[in-house]
N, C-alpha and C positions, 0 to 999 in steps of 0.2 A: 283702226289700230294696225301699226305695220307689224310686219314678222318679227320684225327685232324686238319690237316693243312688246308682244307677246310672247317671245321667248322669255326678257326679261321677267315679264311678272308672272306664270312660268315656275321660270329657276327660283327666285325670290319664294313664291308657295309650298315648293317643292323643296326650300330649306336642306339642313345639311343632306336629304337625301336626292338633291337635284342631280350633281354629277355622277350616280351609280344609276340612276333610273334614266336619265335622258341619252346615254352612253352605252347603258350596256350591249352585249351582243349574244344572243341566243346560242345555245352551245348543243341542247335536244334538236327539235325540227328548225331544219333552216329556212328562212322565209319565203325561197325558192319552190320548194314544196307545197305552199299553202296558196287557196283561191283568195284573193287579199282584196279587201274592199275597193272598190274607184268606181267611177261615174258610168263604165262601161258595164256595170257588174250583173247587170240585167241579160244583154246579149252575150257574155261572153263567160256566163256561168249557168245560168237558168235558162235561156232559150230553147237547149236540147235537153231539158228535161222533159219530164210527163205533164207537167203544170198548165191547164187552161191556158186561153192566150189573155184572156182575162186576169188573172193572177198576176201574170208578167203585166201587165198595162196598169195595174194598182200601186205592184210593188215599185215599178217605174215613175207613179207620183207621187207615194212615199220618199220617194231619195227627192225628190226635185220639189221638196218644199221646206219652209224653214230658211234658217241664216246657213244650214250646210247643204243649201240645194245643190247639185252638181259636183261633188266634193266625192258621192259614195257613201259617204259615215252618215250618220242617223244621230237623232239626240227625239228623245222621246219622254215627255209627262205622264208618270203614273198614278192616278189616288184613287187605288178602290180601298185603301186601308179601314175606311170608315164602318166594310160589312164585317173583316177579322179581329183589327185594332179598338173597335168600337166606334163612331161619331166622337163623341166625347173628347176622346184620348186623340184620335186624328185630329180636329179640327179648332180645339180649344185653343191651343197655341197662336189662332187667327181665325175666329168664327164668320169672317168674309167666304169664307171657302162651306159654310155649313151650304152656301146656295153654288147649285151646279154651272152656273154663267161665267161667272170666278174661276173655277178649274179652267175651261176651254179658255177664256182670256187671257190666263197665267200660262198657258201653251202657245198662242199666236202673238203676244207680247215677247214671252221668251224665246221666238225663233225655231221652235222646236216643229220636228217633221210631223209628230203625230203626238195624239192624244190618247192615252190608254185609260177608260173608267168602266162603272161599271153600268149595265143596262139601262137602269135608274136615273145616273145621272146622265146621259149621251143623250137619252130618248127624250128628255126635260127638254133641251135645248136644241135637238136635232135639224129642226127646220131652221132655224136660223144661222150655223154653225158648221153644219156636217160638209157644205160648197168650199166652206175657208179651210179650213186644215183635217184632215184626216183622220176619222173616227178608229179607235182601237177598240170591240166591244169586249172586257172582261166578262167570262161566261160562268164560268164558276169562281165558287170560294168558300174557303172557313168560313166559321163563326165561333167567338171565343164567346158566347151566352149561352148555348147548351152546357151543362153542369152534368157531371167532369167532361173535361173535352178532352176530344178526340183528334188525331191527327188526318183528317180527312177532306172533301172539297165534297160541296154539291151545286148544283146546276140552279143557278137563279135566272136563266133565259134561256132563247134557240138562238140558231145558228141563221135560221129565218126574218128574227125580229129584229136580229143588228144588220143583216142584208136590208129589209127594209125600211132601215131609220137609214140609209147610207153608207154605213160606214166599209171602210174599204181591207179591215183587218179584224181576228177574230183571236179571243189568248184564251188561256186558259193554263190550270197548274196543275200540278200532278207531284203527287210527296213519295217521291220516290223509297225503296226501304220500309215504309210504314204496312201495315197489316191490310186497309185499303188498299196499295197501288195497284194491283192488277184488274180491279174495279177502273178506278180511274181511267185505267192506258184504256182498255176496251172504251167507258166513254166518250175520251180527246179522241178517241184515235176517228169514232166514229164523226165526231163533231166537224172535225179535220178534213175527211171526206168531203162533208158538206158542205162546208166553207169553201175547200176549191172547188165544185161543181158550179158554186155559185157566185166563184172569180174574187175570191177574198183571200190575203193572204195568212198564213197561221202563224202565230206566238206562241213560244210554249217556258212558261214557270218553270225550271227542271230541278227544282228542290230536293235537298234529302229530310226526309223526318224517320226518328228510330229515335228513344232514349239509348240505346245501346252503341249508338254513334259518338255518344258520350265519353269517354274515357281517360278518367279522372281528370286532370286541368286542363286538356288537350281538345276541341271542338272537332271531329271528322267529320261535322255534316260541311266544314269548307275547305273539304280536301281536294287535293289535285283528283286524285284516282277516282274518287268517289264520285265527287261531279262532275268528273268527267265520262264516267258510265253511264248516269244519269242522262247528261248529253245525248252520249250515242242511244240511249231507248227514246230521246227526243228524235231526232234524226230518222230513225227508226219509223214512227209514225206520221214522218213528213211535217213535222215543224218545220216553216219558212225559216224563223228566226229563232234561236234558242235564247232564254237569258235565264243568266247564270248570275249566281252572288262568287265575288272575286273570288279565287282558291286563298287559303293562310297558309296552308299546310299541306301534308302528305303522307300515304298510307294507312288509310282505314281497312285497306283490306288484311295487310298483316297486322293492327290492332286490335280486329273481332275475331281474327283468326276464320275467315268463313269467306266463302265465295273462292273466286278463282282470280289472280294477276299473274305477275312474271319481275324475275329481278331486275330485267331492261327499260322496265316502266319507272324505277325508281334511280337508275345510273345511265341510260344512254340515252332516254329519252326526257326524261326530268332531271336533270344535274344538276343537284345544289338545292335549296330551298328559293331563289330568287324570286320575287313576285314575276315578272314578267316568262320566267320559264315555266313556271307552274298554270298562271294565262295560258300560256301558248299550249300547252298541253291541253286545257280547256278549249278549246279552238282547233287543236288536229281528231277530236273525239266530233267532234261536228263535221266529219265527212272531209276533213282539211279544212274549213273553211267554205265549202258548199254550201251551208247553211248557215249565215252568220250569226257571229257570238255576241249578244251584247252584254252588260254587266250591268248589274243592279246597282246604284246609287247609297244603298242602306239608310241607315237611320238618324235623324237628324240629333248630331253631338250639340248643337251651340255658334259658338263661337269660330270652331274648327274648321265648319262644314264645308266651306268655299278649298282650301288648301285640301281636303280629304276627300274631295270629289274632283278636283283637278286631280292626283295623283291618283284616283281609281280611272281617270279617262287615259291618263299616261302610260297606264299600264295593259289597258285594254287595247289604246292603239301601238302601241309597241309591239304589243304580242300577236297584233293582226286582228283584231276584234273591229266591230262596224261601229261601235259607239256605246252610248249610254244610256238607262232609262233609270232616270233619278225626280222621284216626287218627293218625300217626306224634307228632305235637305231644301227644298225649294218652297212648297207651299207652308213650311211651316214658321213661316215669317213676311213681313210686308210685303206685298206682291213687288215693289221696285227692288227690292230684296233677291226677293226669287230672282225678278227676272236679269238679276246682275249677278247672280251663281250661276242660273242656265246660261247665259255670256260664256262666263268663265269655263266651265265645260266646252262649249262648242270652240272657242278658241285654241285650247288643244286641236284639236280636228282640221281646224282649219291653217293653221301653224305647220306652215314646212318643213321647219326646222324640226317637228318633232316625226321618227321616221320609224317605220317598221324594226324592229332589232332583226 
C-alpha cells in the first residue's frame, strides 16, 4: 500500500473528524521536548540508562519484529481478558481462540511486534513459538468469579517461569487509587527488578480503579491528570513501557477535591479538551517520553472497530506515543478479520504523512 493510499483510507476512517486530528498542532508540550519513538530509540534513549545490556538487546528485538520492524512504533496482541472477562465472554464471539495456538497465530499473521498472554497460555505453546515472535508474559490479574469483587490483581506466575519458557518481556497491572494499590506497587515493583536482572523488558497496566472516580456522568478514571499520575508511579518503578487506556477527559483531581495538582496542568500544559493534547500529556508524565506510551485498543464495539482503533493509533502517534496494544477489537472476530484491523492499525505507524503534532 503506498502513503497516499494510506493516507486516503486514513482520512476516509477518520470521517468528519479527519482534518482536526491529522492537522492539528499541540499547543501544551511541544514535540521538541519529548524523547519520540524511531528506530534509533534503543541507543539513543536507553543506552545510558541503568538497564542490563540484556534489556536493551530484547527491547531491541521487540522494535525489529513485525510489519513495523525498524519504524520505532510497536503494535502489540493482548488476550489475557479470558482470567478478568471470563473464557466465556472473551472467547465466545470466536471460540477458535478458546485454544492458545490461535492467539500467537493471530499475532505473527497480524504483523505484530509481540504477543502479550497470560502464563497459561504462552507456556502451551512455548516451544514452538516463543523463536517466532516475542513472548509478553502477563503476570498478574483480576478475577470477576470471586463474589463480590474487588478491585485488585494477584499473581498467577514468576518472573522466572516466563524467563524460562523465553519470553523476552514481562507486564503486569496495578489499579492505581483503589484500597489495594500500595500492595500492588510493592509487588511490580519487586517483579520489575527481577525481570531486569534477568534481561526482560517490563510492561506496566497503569490503570485507575476508585468508585469515587466516578462522578456523576463524568468517568475520571480516563482522565488526563489522573492517568497521567498513574503514569509517573509507573515510570516510577521502571516500567519499560507504560500502557495507558486513551485520556476523554480532564481534572479528577479538582472533582474529588483531594490530592495535590496545579492550575498549569489544566491551561499551559493541557489546553483545551483535544484528544491529542490530553495524549500528550499522557506521554510527558512518562519521563517525556523516556519510557514509551502505548495505548490500549479498548473494547470490541462491532462494526466501528476498525475506524475506532485507527483513530486511537492517530492519536497516540500524533501525541508521540510508540503505538498500540489492541486485542479484544481484533480477536474477537474471523482471524482474516483481526488480521485486517491489526493492518489498519500498523498503517497509521507506518504512514508518513501522519506526523508528530
Amino acid at each position: 500500500m503506498t502513503t497516499a493510499a494510506a493516507s486516503s483510507d486514513i482520512a476516509s476512517l477518520l470521517g468528519s473528524d479527519a482534518d482536526d486530528l491529522l492537522s492539528y498542532t499541540c499547543k501544551g508540550f511541544g514535540k521538541d521536548s519529548l524523547h519520540l519513538p524511531g528506530p534509533d530509540f534503543v541507543d539513543r534513549v536507553l543506552r545510558d540508562t541503568d538497564r542490563p545490556v540484556n534489556v536493551l538487546r530484547n527491547f531491541e528485538s521487540i522494535m525489529n519484529c513485525g510489519r513495523l520492524a525498524g519504524t520505532g512504533y510497536v503494535s502489540i496482541l493482548p488476550v489475557d481478558q479470558g482470567i478478568e472477562h471470563s473464557a466465556g465472554a472473551s472467547f465466545a464471539p470466536n471460540p477458535a481462540y478458546f485454544d492458545p495456538e490461535n492467539i500467537v497465530k493471530l499475532a505473527i499473521d497480524g504483523g505484530c511486534n509481540m504477543v502479550a498472554s497470560t502464563l497459561g497460555v504462552l507456556g502451551s505453546v512455548s516451544r514452538k513459538y516463543a523463536h517466532k515472535i516475542p513472548f509478553l508474559v502477563k503476570l498478574n490479574h483480576n478475577e470477576i468469579l470471586s463474589y463480590p469483587n474487588q478491585y485488585d490483581q494477584t499473581r498467577y506466575g514468576s518472573v522466572r517461569q516466563a524467563f524460562e519458557m523465553g519470553a523476552m518481556a514481562v507486564g503486569a497491572t496495578i489499579y492505581f487509587g483503589s484500597e489495594q494499590s500500595r500492595r500492588q506497587i510493592d509487588e511490580v515493583s519487586e517483579m520489575f527488578e527481577e525481570a531486569h536482572a534477568l534481561g526482560m523488558v517490563t510492561v506496566l497496566w497503569c490503570y485507575l480503579r476508585n468508585s469515587e472516580f466516578k462522578q456523576g456522568k463524568t468517568d475520571y478514571h480516563v482522565s488526563a491528570d489522573g492517568t497521567g499520575q498513574a503514569n509517573h508511579l509507573g515510570v516510577t518503578i521502571q516500567a519499560d513501557i507504560i500502557k495507558q487506556k486513551l485520556a476523554e477527559n480532564n481534572g479528577l483531581y479538582n472533582a474529588i477535591k483531594f490530592g495535590k495538582t496545579h492550575p498549569k496542568v489544566y491551561s499551559d500544559l493541557t489546553p483545551g479538551d483535544h484528544p491529542i493534547e490530553l495524549c500528550r500529556y499522557q506521554l510527558a508524565t512518562c519521563y517525556m517520553g523516556r519510557s514509551p506510551l502505548i495505548n490500549s485498543g479498548g473494547a470490541s464495539s462491532g462494526a466501528g472497530d476498525k475506524a475506532e482503533a485507527v483513530r486511537t493509533a492517530v492519536i497516540n502517534k500524533r501525541a508521540g506515543g510508540m503505538g498500540l496494544i489492541s486485542g479484544r477489537k481484533a480477536f474477537q472476530r474471523p482471524m482474516n478479520e483481526g488480521v485486517e484491523l491489526l493492518h489498519a492499525i500498523q498503517d497509521v505507524y507506518l504512514d508518513d504523512s501522519v506526523t508528530v503534532a
